[in-house]
C-alpha positions as CSV (number, residue, x, y, z in Angstrom):
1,X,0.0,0.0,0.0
2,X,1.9,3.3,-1.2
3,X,0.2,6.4,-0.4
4,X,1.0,9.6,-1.9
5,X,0.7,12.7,-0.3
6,X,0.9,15.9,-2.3
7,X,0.0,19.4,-0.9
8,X,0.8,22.8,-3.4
9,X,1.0,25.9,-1.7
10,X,0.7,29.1,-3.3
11,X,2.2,31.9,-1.6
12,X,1.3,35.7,-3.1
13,X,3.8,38.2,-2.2
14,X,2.5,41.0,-3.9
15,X,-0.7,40.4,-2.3
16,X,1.1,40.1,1.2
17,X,3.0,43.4,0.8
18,X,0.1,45.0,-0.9
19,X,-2.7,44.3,2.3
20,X,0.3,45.4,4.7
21,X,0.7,48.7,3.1
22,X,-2.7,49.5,2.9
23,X,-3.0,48.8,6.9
24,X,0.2,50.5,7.4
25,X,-1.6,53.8,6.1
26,X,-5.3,53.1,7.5
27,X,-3.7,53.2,10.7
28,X,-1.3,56.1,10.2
29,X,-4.6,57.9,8.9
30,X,-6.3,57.0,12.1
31,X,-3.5,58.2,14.6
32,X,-3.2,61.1,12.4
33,X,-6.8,61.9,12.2
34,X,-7.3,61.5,16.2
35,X,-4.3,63.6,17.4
36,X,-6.0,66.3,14.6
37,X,-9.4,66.1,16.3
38,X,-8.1,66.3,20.0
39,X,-6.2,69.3,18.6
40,X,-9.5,71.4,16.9
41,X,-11.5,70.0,19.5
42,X,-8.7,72.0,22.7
43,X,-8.9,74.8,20.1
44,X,-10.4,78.6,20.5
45,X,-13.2,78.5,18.5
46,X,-15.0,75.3,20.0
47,X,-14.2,76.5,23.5
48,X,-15.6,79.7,23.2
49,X,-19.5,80.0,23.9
């Protein structure tokens, strides 16, 4: 009895790099974004009434 085992794997770099780029700059946009609103929000002209 001679089993054969045979397993391909397919392994997209582009893809890989590509996802990771794009998460790199959702999350830059996030921190970026935050630290902006903390900033207008502190500001004059929403702290004045």
């Amino acid at each position: 009895m001679d089993r054969k085992t045979q397993v391909n794997i397919d392994i997209n770099v582009t893809k890989i790099v590509k996802y990771a780029c794009i998460a790199g700059v959702v999350i830059v946009t996030v921190v970026f974004a935050e630290k902006a609103f903390k900033e207008f929000v502190k500001s004059p002209c929403c702290t004045r009434k």
